[in-house]
Backbone as ProteinMPNN parsed JSONL, in Angstrom:
{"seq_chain_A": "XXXXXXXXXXXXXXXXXXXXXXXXXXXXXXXXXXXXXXXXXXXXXXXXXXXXXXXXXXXXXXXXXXXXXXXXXXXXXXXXXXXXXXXXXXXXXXXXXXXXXXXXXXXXXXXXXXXXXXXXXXXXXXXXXXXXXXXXXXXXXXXXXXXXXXXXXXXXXXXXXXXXXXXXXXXX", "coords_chain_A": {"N_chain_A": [[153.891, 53.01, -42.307], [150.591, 52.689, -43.26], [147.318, 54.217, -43.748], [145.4, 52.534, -43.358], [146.387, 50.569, -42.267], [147.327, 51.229, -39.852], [145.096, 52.035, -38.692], [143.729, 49.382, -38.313], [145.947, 48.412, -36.178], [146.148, 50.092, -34.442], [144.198, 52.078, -33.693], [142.455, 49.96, -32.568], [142.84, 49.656, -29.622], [141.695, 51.638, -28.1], [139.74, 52.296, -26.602], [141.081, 50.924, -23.829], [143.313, 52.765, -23.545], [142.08, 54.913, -23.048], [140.931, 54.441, -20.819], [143.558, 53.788, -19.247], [144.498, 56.616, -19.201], [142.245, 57.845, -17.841], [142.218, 56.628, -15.017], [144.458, 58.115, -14.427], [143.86, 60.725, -14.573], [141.555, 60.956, -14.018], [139.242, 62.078, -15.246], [136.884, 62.681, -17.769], [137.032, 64.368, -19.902], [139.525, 65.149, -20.15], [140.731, 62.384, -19.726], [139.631, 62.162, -22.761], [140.766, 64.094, -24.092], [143.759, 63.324, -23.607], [144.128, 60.815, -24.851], [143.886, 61.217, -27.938], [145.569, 63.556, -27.81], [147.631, 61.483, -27.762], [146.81, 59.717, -29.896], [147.546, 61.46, -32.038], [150.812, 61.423, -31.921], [151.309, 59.26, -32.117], [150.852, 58.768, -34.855], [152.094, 60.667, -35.536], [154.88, 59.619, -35.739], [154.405, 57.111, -37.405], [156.037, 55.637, -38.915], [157.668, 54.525, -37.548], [156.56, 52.99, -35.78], [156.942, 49.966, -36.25], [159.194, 49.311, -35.588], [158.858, 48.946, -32.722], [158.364, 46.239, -30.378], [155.816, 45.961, -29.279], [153.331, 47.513, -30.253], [150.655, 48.31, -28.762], [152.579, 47.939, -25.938], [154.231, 50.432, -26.701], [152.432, 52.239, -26.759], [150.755, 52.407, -24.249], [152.791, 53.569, -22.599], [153.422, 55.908, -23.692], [151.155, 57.113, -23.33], [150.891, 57.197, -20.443], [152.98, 58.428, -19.83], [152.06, 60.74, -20.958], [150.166, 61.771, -19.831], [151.059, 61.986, -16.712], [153.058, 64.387, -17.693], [150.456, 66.211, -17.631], [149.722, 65.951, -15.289], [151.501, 67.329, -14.025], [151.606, 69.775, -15.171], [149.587, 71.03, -14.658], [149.861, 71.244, -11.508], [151.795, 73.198, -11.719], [152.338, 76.131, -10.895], [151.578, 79.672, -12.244], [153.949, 82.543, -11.643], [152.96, 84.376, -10.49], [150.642, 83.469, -9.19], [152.125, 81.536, -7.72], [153.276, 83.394, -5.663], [151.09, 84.783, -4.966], [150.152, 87.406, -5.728], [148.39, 89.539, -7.615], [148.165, 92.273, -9.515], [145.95, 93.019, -10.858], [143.953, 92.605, -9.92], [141.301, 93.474, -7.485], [141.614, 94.228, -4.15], [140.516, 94.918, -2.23], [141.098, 97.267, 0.725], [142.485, 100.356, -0.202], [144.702, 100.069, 1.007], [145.967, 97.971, 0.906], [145.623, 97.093, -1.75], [148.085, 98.608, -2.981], [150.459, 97.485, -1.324], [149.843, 95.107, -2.68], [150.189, 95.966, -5.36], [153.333, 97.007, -4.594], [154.913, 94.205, -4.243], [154.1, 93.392, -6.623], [155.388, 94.648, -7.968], [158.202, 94.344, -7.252], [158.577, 91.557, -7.895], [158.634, 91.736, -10.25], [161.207, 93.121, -11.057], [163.103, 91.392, -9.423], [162.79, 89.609, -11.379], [164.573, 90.954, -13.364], [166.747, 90.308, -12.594], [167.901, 87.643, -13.511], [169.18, 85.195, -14.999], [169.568, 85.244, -18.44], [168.434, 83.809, -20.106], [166.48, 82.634, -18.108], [165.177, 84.676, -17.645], [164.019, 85.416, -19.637], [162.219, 82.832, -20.775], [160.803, 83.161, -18.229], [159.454, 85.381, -18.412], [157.739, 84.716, -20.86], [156.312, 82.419, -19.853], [155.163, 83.036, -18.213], [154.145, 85.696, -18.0], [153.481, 86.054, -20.969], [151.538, 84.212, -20.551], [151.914, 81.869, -22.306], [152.445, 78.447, -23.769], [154.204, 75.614, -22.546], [155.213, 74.237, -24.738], [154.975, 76.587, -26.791], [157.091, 78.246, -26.174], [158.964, 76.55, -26.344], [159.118, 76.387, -29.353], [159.558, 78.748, -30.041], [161.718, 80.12, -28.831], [163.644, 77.818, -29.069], [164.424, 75.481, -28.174], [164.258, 72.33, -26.029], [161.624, 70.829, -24.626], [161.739, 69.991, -22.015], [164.196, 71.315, -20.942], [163.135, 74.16, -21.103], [161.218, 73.722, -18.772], [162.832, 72.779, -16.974], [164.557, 75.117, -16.371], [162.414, 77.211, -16.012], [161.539, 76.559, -13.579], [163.571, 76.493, -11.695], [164.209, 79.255, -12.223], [162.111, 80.719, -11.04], [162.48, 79.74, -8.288], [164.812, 80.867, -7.533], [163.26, 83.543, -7.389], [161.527, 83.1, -5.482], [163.094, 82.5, -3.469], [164.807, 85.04, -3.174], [162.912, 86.858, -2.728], [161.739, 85.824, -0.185], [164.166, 86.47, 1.045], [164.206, 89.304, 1.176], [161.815, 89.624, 2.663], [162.147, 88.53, 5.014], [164.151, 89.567, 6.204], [162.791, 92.338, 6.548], [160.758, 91.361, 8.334], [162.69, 90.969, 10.377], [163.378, 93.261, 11.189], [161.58, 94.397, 11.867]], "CA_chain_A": [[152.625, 52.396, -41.973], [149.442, 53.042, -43.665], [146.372, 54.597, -42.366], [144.091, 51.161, -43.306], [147.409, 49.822, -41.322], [147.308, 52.231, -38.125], [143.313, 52.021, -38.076], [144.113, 47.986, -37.849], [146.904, 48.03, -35.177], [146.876, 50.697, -33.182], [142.887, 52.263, -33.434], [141.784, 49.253, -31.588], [143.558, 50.138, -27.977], [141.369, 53.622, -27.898], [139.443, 52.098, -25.003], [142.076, 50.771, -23.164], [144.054, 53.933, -23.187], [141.415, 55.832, -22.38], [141.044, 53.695, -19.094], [144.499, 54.298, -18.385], [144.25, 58.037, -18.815], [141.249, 58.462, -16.973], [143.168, 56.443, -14.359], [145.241, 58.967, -13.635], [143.241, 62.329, -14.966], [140.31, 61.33, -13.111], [138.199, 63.843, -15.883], [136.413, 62.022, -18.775], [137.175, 65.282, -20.916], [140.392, 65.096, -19.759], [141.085, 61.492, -20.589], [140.135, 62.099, -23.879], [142.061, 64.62, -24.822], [144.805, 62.719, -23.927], [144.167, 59.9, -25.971], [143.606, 61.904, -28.658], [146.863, 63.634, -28.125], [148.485, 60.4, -28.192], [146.895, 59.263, -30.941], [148.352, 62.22, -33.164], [152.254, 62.108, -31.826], [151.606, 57.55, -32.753], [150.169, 59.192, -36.151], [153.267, 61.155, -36.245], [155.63, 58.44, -35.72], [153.771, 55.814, -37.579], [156.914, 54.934, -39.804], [159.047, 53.958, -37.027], [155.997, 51.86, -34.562], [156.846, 48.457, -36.607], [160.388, 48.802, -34.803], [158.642, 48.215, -31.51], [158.064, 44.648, -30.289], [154.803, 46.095, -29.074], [152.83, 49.048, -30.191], [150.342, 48.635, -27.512], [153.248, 48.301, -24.503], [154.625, 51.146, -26.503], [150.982, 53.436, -26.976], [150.979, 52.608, -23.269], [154.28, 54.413, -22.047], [153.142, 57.078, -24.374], [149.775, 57.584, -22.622], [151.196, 57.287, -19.439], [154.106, 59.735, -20.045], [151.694, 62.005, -21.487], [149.093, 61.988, -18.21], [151.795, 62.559, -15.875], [153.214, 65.864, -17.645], [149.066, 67.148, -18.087], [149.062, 66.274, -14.083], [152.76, 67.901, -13.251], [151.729, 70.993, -15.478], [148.823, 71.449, -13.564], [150.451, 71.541, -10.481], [152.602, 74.143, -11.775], [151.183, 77.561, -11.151], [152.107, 80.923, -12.467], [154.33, 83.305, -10.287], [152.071, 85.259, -9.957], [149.544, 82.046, -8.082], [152.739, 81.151, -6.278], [153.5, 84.352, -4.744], [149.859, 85.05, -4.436], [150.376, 88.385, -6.624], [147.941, 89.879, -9.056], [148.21, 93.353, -9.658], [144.474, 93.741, -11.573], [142.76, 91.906, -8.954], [140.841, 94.456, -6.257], [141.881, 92.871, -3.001], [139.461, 95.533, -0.676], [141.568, 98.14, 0.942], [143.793, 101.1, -1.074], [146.531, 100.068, 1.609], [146.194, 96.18, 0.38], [145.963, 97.059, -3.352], [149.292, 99.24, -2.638], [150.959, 96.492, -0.996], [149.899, 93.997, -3.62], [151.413, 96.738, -6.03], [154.507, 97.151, -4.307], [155.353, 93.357, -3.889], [154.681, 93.199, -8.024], [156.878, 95.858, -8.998], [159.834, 93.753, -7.081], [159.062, 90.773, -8.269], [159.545, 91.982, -11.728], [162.667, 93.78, -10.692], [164.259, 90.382, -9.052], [163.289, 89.062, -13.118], [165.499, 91.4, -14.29], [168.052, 90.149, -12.258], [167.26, 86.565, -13.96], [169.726, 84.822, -16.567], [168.799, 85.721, -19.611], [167.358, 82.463, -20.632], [165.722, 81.979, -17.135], [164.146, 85.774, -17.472], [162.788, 85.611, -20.842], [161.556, 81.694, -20.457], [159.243, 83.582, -17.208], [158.52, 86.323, -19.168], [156.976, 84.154, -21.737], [155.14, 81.345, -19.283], [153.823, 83.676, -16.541], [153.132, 87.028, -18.193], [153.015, 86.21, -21.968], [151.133, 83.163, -21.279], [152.5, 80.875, -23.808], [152.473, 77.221, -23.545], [155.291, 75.298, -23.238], [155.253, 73.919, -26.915], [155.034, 77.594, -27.758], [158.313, 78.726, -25.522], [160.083, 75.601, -27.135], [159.286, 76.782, -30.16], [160.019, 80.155, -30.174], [163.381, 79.636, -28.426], [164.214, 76.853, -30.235], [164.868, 74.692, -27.433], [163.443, 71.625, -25.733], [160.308, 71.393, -23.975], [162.19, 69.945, -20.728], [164.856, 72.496, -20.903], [162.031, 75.047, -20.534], [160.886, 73.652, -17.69], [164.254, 73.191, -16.268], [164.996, 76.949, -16.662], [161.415, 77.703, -15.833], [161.625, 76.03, -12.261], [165.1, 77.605, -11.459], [163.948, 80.85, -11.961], [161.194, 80.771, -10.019], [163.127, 79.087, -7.381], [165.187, 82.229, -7.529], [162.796, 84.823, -7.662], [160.827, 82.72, -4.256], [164.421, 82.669, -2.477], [165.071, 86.352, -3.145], [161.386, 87.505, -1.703], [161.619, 85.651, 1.09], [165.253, 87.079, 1.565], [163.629, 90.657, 1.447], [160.563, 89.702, 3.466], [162.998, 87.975, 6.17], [164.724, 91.075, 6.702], [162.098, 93.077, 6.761], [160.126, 90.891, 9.712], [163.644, 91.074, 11.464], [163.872, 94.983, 11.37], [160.404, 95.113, 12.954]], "C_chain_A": [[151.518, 53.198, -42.651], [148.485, 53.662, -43.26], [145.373, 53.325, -42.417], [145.598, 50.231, -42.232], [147.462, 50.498, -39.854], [145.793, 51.943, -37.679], [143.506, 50.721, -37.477], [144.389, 47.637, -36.807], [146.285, 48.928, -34.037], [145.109, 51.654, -33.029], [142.321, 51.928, -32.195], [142.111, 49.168, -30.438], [143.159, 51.206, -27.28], [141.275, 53.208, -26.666], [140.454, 51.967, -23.683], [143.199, 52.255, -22.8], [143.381, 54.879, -22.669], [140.929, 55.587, -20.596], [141.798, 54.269, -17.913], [144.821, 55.589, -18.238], [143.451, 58.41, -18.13], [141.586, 58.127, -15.329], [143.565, 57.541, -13.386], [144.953, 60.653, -13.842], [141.888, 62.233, -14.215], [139.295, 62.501, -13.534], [138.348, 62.709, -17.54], [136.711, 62.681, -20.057], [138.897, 65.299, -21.525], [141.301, 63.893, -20.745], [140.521, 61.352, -22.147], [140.771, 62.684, -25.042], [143.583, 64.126, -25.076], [144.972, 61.521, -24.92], [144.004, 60.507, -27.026], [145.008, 62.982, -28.994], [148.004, 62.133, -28.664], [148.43, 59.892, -29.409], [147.411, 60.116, -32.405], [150.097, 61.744, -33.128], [152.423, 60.338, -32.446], [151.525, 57.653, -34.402], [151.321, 59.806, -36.677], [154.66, 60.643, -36.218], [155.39, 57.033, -35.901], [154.526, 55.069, -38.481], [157.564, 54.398, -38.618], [158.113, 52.494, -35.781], [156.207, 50.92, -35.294], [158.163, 48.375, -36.29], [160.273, 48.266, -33.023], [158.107, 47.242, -31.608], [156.783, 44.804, -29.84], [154.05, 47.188, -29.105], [151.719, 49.205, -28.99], [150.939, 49.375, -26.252], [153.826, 50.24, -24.968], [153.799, 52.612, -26.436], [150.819, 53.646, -25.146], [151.703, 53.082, -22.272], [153.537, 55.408, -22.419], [152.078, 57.722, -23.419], [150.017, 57.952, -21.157], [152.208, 58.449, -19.01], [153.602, 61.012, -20.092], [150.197, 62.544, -20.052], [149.913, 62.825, -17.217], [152.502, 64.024, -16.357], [151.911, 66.936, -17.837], [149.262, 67.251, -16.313], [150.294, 67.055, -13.347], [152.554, 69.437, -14.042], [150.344, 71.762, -14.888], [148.953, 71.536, -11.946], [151.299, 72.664, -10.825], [152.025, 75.31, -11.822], [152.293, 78.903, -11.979], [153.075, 81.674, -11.011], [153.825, 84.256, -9.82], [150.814, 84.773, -8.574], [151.043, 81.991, -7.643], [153.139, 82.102, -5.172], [152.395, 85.368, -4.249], [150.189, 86.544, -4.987], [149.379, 88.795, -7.72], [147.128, 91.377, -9.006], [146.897, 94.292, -10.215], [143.377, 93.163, -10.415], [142.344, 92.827, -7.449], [140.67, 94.166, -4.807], [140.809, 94.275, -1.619], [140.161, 96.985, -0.339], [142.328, 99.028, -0.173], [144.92, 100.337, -0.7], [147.205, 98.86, 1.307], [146.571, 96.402, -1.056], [147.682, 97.624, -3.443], [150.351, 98.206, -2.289], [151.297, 95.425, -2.05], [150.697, 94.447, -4.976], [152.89, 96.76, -6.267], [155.257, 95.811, -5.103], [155.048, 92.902, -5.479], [155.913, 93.855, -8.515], [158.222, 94.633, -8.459], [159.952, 92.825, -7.911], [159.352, 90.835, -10.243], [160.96, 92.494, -11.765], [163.294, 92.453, -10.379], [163.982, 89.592, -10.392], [163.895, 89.417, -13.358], [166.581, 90.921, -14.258], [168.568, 88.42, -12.606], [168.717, 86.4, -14.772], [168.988, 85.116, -17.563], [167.761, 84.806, -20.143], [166.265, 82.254, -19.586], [164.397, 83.485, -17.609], [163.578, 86.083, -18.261], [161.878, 84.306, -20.899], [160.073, 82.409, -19.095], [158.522, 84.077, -18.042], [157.478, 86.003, -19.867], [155.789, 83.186, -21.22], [154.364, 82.333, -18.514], [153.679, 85.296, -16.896], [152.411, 86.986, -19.535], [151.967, 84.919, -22.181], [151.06, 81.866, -22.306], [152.351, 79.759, -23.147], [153.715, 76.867, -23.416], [155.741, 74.879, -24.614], [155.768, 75.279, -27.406], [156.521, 78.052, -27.048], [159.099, 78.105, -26.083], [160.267, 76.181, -28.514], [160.049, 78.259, -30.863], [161.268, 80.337, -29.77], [164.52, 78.782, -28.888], [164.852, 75.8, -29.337], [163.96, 73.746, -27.017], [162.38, 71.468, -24.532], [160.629, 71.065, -22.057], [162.765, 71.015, -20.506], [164.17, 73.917, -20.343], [161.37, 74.716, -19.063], [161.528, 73.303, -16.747], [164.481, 74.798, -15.256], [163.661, 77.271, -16.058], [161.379, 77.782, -13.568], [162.686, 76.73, -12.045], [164.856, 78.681, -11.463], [162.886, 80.959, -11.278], [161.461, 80.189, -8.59], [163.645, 80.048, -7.021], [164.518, 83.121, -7.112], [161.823, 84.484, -5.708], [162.126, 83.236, -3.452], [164.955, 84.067, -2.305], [163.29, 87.22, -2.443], [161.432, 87.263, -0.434], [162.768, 85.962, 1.675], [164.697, 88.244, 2.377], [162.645, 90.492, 2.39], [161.266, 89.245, 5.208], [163.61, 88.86, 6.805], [163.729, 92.192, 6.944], [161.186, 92.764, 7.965], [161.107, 91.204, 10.44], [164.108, 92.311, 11.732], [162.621, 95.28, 12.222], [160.585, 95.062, 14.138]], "O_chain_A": [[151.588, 54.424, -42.565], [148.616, 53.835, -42.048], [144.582, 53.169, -41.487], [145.344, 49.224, -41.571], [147.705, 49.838, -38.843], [145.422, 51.681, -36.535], [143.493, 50.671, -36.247], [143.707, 46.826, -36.179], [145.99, 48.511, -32.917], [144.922, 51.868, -31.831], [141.907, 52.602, -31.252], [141.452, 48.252, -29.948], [143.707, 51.729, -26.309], [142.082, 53.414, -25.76], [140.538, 52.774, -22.757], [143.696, 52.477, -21.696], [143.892, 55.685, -21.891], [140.709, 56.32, -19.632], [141.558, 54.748, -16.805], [145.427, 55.893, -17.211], [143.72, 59.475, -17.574], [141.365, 58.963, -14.453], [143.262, 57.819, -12.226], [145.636, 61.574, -13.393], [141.232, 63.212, -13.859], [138.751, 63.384, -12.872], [139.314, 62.227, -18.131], [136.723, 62.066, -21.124], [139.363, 65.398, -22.659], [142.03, 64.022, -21.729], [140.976, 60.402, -22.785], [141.132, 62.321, -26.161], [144.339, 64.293, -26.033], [145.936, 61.404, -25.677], [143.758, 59.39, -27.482], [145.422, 63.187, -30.135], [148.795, 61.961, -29.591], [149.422, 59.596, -30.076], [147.606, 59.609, -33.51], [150.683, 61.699, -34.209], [153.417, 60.041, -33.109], [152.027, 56.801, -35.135], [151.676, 59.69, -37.85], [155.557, 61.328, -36.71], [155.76, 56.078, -35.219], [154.07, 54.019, -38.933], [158.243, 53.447, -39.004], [158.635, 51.531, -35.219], [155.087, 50.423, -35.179], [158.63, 47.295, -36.653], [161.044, 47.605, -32.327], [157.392, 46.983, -32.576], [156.219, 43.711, -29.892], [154.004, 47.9, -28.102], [151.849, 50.181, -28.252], [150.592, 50.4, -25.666], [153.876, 51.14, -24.129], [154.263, 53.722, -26.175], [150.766, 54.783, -24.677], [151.302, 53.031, -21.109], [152.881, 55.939, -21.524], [152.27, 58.792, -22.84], [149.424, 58.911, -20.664], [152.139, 59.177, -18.019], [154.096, 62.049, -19.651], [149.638, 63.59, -19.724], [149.657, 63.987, -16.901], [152.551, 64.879, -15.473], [152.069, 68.128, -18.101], [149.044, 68.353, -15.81], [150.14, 67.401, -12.176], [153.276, 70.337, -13.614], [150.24, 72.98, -14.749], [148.0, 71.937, -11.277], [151.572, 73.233, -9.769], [151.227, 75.582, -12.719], [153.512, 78.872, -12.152], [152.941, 81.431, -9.811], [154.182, 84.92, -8.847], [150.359, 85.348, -7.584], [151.081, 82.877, -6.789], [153.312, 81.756, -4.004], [152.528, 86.343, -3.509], [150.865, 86.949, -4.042], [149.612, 88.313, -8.829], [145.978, 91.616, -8.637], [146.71, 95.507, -10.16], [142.179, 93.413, -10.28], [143.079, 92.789, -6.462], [139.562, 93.876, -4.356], [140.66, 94.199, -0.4], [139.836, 97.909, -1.085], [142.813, 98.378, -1.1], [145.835, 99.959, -1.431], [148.408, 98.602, 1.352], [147.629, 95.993, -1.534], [148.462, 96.889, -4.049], [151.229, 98.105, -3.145], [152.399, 94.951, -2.325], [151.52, 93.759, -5.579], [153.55, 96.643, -7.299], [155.936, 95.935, -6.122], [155.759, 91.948, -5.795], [156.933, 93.625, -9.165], [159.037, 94.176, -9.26], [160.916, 92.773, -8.675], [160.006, 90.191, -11.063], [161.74, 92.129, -12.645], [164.215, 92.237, -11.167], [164.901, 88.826, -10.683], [164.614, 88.596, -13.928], [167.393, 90.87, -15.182], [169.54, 87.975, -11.997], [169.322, 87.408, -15.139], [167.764, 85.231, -17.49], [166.602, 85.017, -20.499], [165.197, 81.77, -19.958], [163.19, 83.357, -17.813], [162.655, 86.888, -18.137], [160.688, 84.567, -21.075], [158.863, 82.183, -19.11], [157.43, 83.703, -18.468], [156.413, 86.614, -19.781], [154.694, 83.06, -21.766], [153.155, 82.351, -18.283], [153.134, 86.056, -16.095], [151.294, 87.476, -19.701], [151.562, 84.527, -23.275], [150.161, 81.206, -22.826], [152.123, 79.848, -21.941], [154.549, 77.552, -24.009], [156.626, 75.351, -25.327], [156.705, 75.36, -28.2], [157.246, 78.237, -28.026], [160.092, 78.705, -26.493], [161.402, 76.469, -28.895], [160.773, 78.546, -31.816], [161.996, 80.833, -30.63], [165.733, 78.934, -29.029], [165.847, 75.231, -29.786], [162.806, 73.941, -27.398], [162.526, 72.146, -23.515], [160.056, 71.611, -21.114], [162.125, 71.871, -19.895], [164.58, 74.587, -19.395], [161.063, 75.652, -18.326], [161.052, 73.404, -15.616], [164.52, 75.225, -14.102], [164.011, 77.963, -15.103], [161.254, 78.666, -12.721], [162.532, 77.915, -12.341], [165.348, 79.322, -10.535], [163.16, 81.956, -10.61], [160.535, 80.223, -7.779], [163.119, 80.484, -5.997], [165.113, 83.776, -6.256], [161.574, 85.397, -4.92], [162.113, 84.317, -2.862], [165.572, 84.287, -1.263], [163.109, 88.171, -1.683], [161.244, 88.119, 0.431], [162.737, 85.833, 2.898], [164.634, 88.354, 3.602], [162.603, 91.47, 3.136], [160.84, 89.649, 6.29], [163.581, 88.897, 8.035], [164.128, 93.041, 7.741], [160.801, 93.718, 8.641], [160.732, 91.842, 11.423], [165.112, 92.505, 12.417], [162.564, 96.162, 13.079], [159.766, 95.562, 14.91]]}, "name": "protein", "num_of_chains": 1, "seq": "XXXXXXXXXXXXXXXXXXXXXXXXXXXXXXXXXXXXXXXXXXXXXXXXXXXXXXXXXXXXXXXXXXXXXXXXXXXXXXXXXXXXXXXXXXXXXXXXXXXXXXXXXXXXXXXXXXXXXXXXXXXXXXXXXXXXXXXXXXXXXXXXXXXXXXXXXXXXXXXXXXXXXXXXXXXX"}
């Protein structure tokens, strides 16, 4: 497909997609980043849209697909936000900062005890920051997979805290 052939077809649907992204992003900035993503990955599969029976129905999956993992990766916090953890942050007392100390050091310690894939996949989302794109990349794996593995180990690392913390209320 062309680009005087993509401007043609698939241009004229901005609005409309931007509808349905805002829809469900409820953020004007928001929805148009996503359209704007979309319209690169249609840009980068613009040889194969004259095999769908509808580039609209299919710009519309796309858009929709691509909302729901902006609003499921924003629900996803760091483990550091889920276990309420952050080791630079000055929480008031010595005996609190100490505490908040402690209860890092483990949870890096129950990483270690991680699959390899699960404990370098953390390493990379929740200390090195990376994106997923960039974890896929760098790993060489796929961007679900990562967030497979990502979830699982953090599933882990919750279930082993609250082991230790469970035992430790039941000794008091």
């Amino acid at each position: 497909m062309s680009i005087q052939e993509f401007n043609m077809r698939v241009l004229p649907i901005n609005q409309r997609l931007y509808h349905l992204a805002y829809r469900y992003l409820k953020s004007a900035a928001d929805a148009e980043d996503a359209v704007q993503d979309v319209f690169a990955k249609l840009w980068a599969i613009r040889d194969k849209l004259d095999g769908y029976k509808s580039i609209e129905a299919f710009a519309y999956t796309v858009t929709k697909n691509h909302c729901l993992d902006k609003l499921k990766a924003k629900r996803t916090y760091s483990m550091e936000d889920t276990l309420r953890v952050e080791p630079r942050q000055k929480s008031g007392t010595p005996l609190t900062e100490v505490e908040v100390m402690e209860k890092f050091k483990l949870v890096k310690q129950i990483i270690e005890t991680l699959p390899d894939q699960q404990r370098i996949i953390i390493k990379l989302r929740d200390f090195d920051e990376l994106s997923f794109d960039e974890i896929a990349e760098r790993l060489d794996m796929e961007v679900n997979a990562i967030r497979v593995n990502l979830s699982r180990a953090r599933k882990k690392v919750r279930e082993q805290i609250e082991k230790i913390y469970e035992y430790e209320v039941a000794r008091d």
